[in-house]
N, C-alpha and C positions, 0 to 999 in steps of 0.2 A: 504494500500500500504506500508506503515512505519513496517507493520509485515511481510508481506512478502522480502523488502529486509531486513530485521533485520535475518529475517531465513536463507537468500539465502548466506549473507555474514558469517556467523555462522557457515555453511555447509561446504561453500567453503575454512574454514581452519581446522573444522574436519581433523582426519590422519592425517595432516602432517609430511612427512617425518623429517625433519629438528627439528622441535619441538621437536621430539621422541628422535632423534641423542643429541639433546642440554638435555634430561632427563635421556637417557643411559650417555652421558660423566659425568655431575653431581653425578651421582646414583657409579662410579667406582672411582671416583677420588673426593670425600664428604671428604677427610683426610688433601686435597691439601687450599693450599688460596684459596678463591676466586678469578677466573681469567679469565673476559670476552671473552679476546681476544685468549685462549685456547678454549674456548668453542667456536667460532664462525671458529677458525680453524676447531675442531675438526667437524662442523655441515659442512662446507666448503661451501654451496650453495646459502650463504646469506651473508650482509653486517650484524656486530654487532647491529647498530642500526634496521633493521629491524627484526632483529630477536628476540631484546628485544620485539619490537610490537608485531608480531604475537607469540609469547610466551605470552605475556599477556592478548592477547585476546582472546588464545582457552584456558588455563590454568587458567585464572584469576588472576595468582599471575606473580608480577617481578622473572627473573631468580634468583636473589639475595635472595628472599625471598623461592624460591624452592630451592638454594640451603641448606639455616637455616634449611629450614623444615628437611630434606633428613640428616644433618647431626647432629638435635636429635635424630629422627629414628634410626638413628644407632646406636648414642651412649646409649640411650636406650636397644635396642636391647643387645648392649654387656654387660650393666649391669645386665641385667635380665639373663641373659647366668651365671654371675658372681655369682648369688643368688642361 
């Protein structure tokens, strides 16, 4: 029983829209500070805190930490352009 609601609850934050929104605003604005409360605008369908939650638990990582991630990636990305 413990697997199946492990699966059901798993499933049911698959796709989220919201998540997506909160990884597109990150992904364009990676140059900017870090700024909760833009990104929970820009997601708009959620409370800040709930969206740290369910970003964490279909992503595995805090916002904070996808955003570090997303802005080596890039700066990466532009040194190897540079090379």
């Amino acid at each position: 029983m413990c697997t199946i609601l492990f699966y059901t609850v798993k499933n049911m934050y698959e796709g989220r829209a919201d998540v997506g929104r909160a990884k597109a605003y990150i992904r364009e604005h990676w140059r900017e500070k870090f700024d909760m409360d833009a990104i929970t605008a820009a997601v708009g369908s959620v409370s800040g805190r709930h969206l740290r939650r369910i970003f964490k638990e279909v992503t595995g990582r805090t916002l904070f930490v996808y955003y570090q991630n997303v802005k080596i990636e890039k700066i990466q990305e532009i040194c190897w352009r540079a090379i």
